[in-house]
N, C-alpha and C positions, 0 to 999 in steps of 0.2 A: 504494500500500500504506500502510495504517495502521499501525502499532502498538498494539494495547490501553494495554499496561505503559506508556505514554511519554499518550496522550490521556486518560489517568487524570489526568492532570498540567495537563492546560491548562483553564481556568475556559471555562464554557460561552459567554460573550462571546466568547473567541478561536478557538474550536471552527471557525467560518467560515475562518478563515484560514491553516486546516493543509491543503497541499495531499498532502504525504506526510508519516509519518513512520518511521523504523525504529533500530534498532539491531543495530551489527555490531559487530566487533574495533575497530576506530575509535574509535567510539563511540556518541552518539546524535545524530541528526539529525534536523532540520527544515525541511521545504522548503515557503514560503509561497506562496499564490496570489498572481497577478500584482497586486494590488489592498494589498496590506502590505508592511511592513516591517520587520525586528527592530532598532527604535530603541535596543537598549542594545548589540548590535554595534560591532564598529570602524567597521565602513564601512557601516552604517547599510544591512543588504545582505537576500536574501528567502531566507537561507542558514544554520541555524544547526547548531553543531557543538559537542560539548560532552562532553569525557570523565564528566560526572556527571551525575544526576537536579537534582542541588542545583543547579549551574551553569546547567543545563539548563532549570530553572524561571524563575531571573532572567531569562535572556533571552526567556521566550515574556511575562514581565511587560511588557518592553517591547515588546511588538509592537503595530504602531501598523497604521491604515487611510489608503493614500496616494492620491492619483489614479494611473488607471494609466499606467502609461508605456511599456507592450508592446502595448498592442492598436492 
């Protein structure tokens, strides 16, 4: 599942590398294909979680393309 509201948000370079996104009570999320990274994370992880848009933005800045390491 995509989000609209949330892929409005990420620059067409990174568009590749959203494998879901959504937003619940939580907040909003992002979950990466096996191939990135969210490099401004703590733990450098394919998992992003973020009670704002604004926060939420920073981190798909730093999503990076990694070799993969699941397949």
């Amino acid at each position: 599942m995509k989000d609209p509201k949330i892929l409005k948000y990420v620059p067409k370079s990174k568009l590749s590398a959203i494998k879901s996104c959504w937003h619940d009570s939580d907040g909003y999320w992002i979950i990466l294909n096996d191939d990135y990274n969210a490099d401004n994370t703590d733990n450098n992880c394919r998992t992003i979680h973020e009670d704002t848009i604004a926060q939420l933005q920073y981190h798909i800045k730093g999503i990076i393309r990694v070799k993969a390491r699941y397949k």
